[in-house]
C-alpha positions in Angstrom: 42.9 -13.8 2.9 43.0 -13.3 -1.0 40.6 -10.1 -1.0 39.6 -7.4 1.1 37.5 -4.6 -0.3 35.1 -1.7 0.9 31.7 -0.4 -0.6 28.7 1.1 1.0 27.1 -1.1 3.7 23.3 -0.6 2.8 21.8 -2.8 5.7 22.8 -4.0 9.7 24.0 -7.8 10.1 26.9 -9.6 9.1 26.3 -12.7 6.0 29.2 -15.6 5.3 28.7 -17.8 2.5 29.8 -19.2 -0.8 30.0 -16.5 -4.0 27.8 -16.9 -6.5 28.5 -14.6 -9.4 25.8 -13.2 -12.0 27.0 -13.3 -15.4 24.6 -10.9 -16.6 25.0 -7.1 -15.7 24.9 -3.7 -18.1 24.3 -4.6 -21.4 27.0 -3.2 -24.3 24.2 -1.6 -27.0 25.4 -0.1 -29.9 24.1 2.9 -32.0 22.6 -0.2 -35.1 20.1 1.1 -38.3 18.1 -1.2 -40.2 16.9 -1.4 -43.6 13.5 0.9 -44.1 11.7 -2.5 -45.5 12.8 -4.2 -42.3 11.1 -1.7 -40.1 7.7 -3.7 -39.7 9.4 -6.7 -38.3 11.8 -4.8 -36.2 8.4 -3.4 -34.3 7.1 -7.0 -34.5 10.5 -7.7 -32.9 9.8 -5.0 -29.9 6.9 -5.8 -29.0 7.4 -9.7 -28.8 10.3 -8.4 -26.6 8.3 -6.4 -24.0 5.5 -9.1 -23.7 8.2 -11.6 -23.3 9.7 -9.5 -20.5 6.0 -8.7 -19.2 5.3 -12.6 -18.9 9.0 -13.3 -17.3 8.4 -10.5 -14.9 5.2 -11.9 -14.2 6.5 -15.0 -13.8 8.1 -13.9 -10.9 5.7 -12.5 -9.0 2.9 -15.6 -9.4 6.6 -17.1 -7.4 6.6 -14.7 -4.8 4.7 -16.1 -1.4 1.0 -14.7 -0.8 2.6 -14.5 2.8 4.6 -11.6 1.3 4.6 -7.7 2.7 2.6 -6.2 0.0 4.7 -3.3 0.2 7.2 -5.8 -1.4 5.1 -7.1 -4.0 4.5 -3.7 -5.3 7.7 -3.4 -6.7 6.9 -5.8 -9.2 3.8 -4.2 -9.8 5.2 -1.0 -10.6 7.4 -2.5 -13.1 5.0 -4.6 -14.8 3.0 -1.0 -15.0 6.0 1.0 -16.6 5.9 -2.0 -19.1 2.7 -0.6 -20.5 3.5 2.5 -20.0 3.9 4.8 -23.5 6.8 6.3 -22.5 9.2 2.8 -23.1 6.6 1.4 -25.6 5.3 3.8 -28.3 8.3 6.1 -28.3 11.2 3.8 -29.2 8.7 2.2 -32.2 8.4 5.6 -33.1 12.2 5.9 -33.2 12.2 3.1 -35.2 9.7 4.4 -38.0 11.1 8.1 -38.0 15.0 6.7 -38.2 15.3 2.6 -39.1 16.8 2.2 -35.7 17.4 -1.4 -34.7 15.2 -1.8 -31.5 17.8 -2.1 -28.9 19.0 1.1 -30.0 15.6 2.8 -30.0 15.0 1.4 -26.5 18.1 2.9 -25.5 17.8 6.0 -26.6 14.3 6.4 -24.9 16.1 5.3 -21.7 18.8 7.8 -21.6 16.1 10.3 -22.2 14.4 9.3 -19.4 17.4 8.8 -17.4 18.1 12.3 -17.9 15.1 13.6 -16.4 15.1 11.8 -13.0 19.1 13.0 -13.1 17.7 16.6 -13.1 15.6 16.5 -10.2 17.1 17.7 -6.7 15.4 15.3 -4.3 17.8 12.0 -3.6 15.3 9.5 -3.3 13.4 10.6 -6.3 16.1 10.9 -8.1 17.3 7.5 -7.8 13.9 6.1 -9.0 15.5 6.1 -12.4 16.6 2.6 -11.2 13.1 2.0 -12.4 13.2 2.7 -16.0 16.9 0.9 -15.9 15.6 -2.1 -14.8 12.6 -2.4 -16.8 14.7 -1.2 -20.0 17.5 -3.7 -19.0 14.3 -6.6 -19.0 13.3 -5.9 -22.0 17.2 -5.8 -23.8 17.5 -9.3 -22.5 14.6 -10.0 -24.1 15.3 -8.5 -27.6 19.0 -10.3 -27.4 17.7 -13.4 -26.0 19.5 -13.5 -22.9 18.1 -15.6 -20.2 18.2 -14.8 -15.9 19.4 -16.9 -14.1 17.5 -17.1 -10.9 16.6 -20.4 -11.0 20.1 -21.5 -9.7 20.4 -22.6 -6.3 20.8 -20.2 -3.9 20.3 -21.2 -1.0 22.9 -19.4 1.5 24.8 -17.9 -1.5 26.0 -14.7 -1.5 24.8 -12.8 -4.4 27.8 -11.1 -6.8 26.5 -9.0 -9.2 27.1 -5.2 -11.3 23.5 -4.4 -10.3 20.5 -6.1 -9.1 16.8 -5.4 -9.8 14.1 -5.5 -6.9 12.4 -8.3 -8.7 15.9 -10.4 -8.7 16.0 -9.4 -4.9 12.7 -10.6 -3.8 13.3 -13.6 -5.8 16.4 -14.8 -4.2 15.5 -13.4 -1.0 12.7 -16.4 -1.1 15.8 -19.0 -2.3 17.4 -18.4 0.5 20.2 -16.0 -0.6 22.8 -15.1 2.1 24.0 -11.4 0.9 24.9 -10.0 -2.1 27.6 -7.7 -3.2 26.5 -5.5 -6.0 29.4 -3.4 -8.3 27.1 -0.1 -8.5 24.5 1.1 -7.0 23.9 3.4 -3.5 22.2 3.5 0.0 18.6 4.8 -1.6 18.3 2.7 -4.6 15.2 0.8 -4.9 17.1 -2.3 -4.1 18.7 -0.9 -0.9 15.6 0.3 0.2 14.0 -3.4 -0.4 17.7 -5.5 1.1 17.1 -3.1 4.5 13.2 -4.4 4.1 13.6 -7.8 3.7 16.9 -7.7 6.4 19.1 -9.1 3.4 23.3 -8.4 4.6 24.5 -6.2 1.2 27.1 -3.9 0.6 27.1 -1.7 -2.8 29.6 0.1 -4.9 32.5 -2.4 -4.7 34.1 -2.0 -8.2 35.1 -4.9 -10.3 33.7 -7.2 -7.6 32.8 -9.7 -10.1 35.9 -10.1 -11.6 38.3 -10.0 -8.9 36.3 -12.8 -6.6 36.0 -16.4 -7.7 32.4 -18.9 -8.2 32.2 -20.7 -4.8 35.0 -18.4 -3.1 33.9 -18.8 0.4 33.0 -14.5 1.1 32.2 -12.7 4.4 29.8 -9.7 3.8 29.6 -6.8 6.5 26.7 -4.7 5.7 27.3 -2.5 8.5 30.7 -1.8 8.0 30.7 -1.7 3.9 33.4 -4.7 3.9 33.7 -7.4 1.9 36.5 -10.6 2.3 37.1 -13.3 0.7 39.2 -16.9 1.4 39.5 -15.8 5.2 41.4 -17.5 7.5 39.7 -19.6 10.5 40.0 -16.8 13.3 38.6 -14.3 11.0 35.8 -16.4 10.1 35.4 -17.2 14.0 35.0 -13.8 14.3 32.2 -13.2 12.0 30.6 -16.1 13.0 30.3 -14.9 16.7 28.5 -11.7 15.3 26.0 -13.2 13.1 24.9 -15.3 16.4 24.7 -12.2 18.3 23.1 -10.3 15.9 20.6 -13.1 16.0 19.9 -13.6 20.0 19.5 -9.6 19.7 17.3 -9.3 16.7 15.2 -11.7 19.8 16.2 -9.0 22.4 14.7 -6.1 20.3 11.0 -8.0 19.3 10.6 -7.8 23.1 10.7 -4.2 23.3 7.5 -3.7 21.0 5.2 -1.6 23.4 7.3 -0.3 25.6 7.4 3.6 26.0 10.8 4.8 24.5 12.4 6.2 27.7 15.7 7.7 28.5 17.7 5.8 31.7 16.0 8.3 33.9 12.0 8.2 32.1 12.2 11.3 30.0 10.1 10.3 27.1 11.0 10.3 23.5 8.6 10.0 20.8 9.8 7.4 17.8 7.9 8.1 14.8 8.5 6.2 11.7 9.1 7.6 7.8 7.3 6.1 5.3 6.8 6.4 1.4 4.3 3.8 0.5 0.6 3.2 1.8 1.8 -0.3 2.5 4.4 0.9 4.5 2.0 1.1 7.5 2.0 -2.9 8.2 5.4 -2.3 9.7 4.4 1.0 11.7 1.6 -1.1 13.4 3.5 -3.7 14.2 6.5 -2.3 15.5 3.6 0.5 17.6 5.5 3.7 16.3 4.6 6.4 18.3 3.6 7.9 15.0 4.3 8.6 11.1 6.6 11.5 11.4 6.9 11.8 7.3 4.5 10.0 5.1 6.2 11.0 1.8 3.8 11.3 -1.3 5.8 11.7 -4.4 5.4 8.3 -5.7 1.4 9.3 -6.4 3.6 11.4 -9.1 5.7 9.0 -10.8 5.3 6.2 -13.3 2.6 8.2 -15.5 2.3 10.7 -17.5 -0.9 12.9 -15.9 -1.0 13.9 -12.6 -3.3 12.3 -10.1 -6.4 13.9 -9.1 -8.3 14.5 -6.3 -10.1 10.9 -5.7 -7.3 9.1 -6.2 -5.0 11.5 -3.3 -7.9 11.1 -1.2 -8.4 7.3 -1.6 -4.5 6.7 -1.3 -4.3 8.8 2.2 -7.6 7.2 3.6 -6.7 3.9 3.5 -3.3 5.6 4.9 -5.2 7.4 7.6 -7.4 4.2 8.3 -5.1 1.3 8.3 -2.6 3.3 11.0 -5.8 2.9 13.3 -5.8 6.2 15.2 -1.5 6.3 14.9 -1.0 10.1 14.0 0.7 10.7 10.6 1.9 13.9 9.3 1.6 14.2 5.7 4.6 15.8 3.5 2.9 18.1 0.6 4.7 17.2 -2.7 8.1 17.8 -3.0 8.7 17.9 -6.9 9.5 20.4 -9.4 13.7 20.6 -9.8 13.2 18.6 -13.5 11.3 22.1 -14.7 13.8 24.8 -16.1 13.4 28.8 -16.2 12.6 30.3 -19.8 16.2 30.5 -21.2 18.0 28.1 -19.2 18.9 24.9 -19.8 19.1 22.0 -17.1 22.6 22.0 -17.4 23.1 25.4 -16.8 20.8 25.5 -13.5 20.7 23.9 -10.3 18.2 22.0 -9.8 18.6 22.1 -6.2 17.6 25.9 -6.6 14.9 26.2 -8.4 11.3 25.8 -8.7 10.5 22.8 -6.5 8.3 21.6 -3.2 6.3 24.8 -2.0 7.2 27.1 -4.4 6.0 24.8 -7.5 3.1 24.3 -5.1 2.7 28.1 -4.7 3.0 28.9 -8.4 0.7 26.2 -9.8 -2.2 26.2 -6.9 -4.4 24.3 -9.7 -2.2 21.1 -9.1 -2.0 21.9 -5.8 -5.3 22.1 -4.6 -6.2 18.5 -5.4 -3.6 17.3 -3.2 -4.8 20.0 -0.2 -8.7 18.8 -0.8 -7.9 15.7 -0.5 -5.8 15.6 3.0 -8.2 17.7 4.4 -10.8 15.1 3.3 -8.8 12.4 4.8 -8.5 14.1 8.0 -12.2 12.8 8.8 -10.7 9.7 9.3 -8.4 10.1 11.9 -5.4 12.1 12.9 -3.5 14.3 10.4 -1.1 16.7 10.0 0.1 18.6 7.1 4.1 19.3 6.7 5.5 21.4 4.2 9.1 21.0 2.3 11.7 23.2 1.4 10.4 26.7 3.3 12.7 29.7 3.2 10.4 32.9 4.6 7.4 33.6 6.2 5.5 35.0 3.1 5.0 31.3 1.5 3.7 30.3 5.1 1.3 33.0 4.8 0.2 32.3 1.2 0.2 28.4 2.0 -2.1 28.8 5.1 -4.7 31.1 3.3 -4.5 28.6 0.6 -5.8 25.9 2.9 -8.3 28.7 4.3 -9.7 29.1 0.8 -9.8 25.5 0.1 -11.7 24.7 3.4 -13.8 27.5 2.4 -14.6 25.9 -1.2 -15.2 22.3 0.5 -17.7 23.6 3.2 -19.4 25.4 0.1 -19.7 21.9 -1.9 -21.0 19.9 1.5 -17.7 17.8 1.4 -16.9 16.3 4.7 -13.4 17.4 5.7 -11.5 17.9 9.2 -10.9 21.8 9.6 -8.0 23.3 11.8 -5.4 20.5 11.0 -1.9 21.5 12.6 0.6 23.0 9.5 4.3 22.5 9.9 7.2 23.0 7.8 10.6 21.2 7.6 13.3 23.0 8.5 16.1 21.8 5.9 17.0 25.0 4.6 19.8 27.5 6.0 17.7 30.4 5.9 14.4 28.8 7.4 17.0 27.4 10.6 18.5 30.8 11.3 14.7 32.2 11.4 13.3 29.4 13.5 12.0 31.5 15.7 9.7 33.8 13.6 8.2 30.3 11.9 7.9 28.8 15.2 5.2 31.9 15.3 3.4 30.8 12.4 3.4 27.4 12.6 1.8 24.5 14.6 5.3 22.2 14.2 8.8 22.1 13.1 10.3 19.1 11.5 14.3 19.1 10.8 15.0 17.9 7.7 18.7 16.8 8.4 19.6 15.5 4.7 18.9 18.7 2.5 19.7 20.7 5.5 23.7 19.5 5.7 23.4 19.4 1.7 22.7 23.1 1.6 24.6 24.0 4.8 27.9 22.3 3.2 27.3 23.5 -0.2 28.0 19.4 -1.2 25.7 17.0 -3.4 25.6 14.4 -1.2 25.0 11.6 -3.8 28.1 12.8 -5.9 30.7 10.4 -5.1 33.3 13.2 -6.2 32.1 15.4 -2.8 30.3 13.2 -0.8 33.2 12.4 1.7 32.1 16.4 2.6 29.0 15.2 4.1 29.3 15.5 7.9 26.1 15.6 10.3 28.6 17.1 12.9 30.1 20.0 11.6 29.7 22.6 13.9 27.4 24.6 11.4 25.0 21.9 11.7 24.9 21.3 14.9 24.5 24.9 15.2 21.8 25.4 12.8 20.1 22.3 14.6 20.4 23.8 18.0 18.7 26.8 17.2 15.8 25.1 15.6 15.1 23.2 18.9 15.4 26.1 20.5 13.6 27.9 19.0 10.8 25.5 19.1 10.9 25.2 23.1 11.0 29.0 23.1 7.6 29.0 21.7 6.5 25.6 23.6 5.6 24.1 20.3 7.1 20.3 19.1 10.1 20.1 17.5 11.2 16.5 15.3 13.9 15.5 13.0 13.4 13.4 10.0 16.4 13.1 8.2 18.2 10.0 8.1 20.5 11.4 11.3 17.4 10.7 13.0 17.2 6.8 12.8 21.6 6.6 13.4 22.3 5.6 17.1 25.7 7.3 17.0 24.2 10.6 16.9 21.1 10.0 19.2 22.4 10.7 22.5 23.8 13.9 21.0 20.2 14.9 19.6 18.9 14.2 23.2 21.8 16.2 24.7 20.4 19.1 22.2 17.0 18.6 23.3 15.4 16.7 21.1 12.7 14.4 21.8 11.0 13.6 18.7 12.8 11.8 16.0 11.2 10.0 12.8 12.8 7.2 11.0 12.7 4.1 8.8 10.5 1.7 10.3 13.8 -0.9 11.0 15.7 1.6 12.6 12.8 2.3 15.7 13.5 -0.8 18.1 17.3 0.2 18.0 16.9 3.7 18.5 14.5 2.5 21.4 17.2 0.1 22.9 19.9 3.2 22.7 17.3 5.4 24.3 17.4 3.1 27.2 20.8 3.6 28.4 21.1 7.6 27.6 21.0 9.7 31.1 19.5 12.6 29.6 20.6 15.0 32.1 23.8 14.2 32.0 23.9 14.6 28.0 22.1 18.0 28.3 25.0 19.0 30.5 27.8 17.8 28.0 26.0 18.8 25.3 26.1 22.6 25.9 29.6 22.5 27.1 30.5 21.2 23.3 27.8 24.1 21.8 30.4 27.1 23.4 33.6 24.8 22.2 32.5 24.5 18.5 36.1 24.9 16.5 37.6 24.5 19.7 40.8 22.6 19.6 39.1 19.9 22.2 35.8 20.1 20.3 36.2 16.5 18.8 36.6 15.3 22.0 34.3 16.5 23.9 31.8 15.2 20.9 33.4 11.5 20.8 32.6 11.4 24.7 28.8 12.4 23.9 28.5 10.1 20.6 30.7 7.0 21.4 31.1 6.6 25.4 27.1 7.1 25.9 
């Protein structure tokens, strides 16, 4: 074979098809001044630009079937929205009047500025949001320099090579037939990843130079498991992958048919699989596949694209039709976990960690006015069925404390108004920091639920950033810390006979589920695709027998046979 190259497998199945390369990718833009006369016609210019991109954009959607998840439509609302949005139109024209910068250069400006917020802020998947303002920044440069897309190629069972790729250019060739696509940048909680898992598109990311070194029609096989990518392979090779994509087909079949069967182990102890979710639309999928429940309904993306912050109405609206639309499905409701992007008086953001500062519960705790809306309006939403309210990032009792009188006071202030609202809704907090998993026990004494939150948890246990390519070979959901820290918050929870869930993205990985069951867990929460699998694992796990392995390995941690005890509980299960 003439290539054979490794990136970051972002989805389950195996794709084999012809290369089709984009010629398009990052656009070179170049610090450019006009003359001060020109300036009228260079705003003329930007805003022709941005209604071109508006109606291409547009364009696309009309394209996209009314058949269509509307989870997956709403991509290309949101960019359409950022499109009006102030922040990319009026500031770069006002970079042009103040300076006589050409408009490509304004733009750009505006978008590293931008860029360089979302890069601030601690939280992974809100931080890679900036793919956002890149892709609706990069539209709009193709429209100042009059460079067209080319999605109206045929596609059909090409695989897609590209530097990056936008959600609209994903839904759009996911509907003309695309195979797979290979992308040069990009990472596992991009936008687009998020959408390729959605739509069950093969893709691997972060293959440099993948669009130089592979040829137009080069037959490729994508493994979007395993992260590999070849090229030109020879006929066995081929066989090979050929054999998986039919069995990944007759078992894609195998798993429909477990939808509403009781997740089981071998021997009927029973497992609760509850599915994450970030977007109200999100809950077609949670219905359909019959979740047990929403173990994390994220609610950060109420917060982004705009400039003000949402009030009251528009929480409670958003989390009814939530509450509503899961038809009597519980769903525990994560209170907002932002903040990292503000700075301490005398610090820059280069100069703090953002991953230590004022963020989730203590932003919450210190500005109670922006708070409150939020708390109102679950409690509000409660009325319609059941809800329970999870907070992020704890580290000691005392915000507990001040967080449940908080909701005491604002049940108080809704019973004084006549406002309908459910009263005594279960509280629980993540467990994702050090300190909150080695006191387990005294929050399992003030709380109604725990919930392990496994990615800041190993971020913070490991001292790593787990998104920094540099360190993120560090990032290891066994190390014996972790599995320590996660054995003493299960403990800790059947100590005190209250649930105990995990809802970090070890949660939804089958290599690590019959360890978690050895541990003790029996709640896990995880992206909606990743519940009939877990299921099917679930299945052939004898839990007994993993309880007894299981705390054999917890006294051999940095043993010298500690590895293989753990292989024999994670790979011969």
């Amino acid at each position: 074979m003439t290539f054979a190259g490794n990136g970051i497998g972002i989805t389950r199945g195996v794709a084999i098809g012809e290369a089709h390369i984009l010629q398009r990718g990052l656009l070179d833009i170049s610090p450019r001044t006009i003359d001060s006369k020109n300036i009228p016609g260079e705003i003329k210019r930007f805003r022709l630009a941005i209604k071109g991109a508006r109606e291409r954009l547009q364009g696309i959607r009309e394209k996209i079937p009314s058949t269509t998840r509307s989870d997956i439509i709403a991509f290309i609302d949101t960019h359409l929205l950022m499109m009006n949005d102030a922040a990319l139109v009026e500031v770069p024209i006002q970079l042009i009047q103040q300076h006589a910068y050409a408009a490509e250069w304004a733009l750009q400006l505006q978008r590293d500025s931008l860029v360089q917020v979302f890069d601030t802020m601690d939280d992974p998947y809100l931080r890679t949001r900036k793919d956002d303002v890149e892709h609706v920044v990069n539209q709009i440069q193709m429209s100042l320099l009059d460079i067209d897309g080319d999605t109206e190629a045929d596609l059909n069972g090409k695989v897609i090579l590209a530097q990056d790729l936008t959600p609209a250019d994903t839904i759009v060739m996911r509907h003309q037939g695309i195979a797979a696509f290979i992308t040069e940048f990009g990472g596992p909680m991009s936008h687009t990843a998020i959408l390729a898992r959605s739509l069950g598109i093969p893709a691997v990311v972060g293959v440099h130079n993948i669009t130089r070194l592979l040829r137009q029609g080069e037959c490729v096989v994508v493994d979007g498991e395993q992260g590999v990518v070849l090229a030109d392979a020879d006929q066995s090779t081929l066989a090979h992958y050929q054999s998986r994509i039919n069995v990944a087909q007759g078992r894609a079949t195998q798993l429909r048919s477990l939808i509403g069967k009781a997740a089981t182990t071998r021997e009927g102890v029973r497992v609760h699989l509850m599915a994450n979710i970030e977007l109200p639309e999100d809950i077609e999928a949670t219905r359909e596949l019959q979740a047990d429940a929403v173990g994390l309904y994220r609610t950060e993306f109420l917060y982004m694209n705009r400039q003000g912050m949402p009030d009251e109405e528009e929480h409670y609206q958003t989390y009814r039709r939530v509450v509503e639309g899961l038809d009597g499905i519980p769903i525990t409701i994560r209170t907002l976990d932002l903040g990292a992007d503000k700075q301490v008086d005398g610090c820059t953001a280069t100069s703090c960690n953002p991953a230590l500062g004022l963020r989730a519960i203590r932003l919450c705790l210190k500005e109670p006015k922006m708070f409150q809306p939020q708390l109102r309006a679950i409690l509000r939403a409660a009325v319609h069925g059941p809800v329970r309210i999870m907070i992020p990032m704890l580290s000691n009792l005392q915000e507990v404390r001040k967080l449940k009188a908080l909701i005491s006071e604002t049940e108080a202030d809704l019973r004084h108004e006549g406002i309908p609202f459910a009263s005594e809704i279960p509280v629980g907090g993540m467990i994702e920091v050090p300190a909150a998993a080695l006191s387990a026990d005294a929050f399992t004494r003030e709380l109604d639920f725990l919930s392990i939150g496994t990615n800041d948890l190993i971020q913070y246990t490991l001292a790593i950033d787990r998104v920094d390519d540099e360190v993120n070979y560090l990032y290891d959901p066994l190390h014996p810390a972790i599995l320590r820290l996660i054995q003493m918050v299960i403990t800790a929870g059947e100590r005190a006979g209250i649930p105990v869930s995990m809802c970090g993205e070890m949660a939804g990985d089958p290599r690590y589920i019959p360890l978690l069951i050895g541990m003790g867990l029996r709640e896990f929460s995880m992206q909606p695709g990743s519940l009939l699998i877990a299921k099917e694992r679930l299945f052939e796990l004898d839990a007994a027998k993993l309880t007894r392995q299981t705390r054999k390995l917890m006294k051999r941690l940095g043993e010298s046979d500690f590895e293989q005890l753990l292989d024999k509980i994670c790979t011969r299960h």
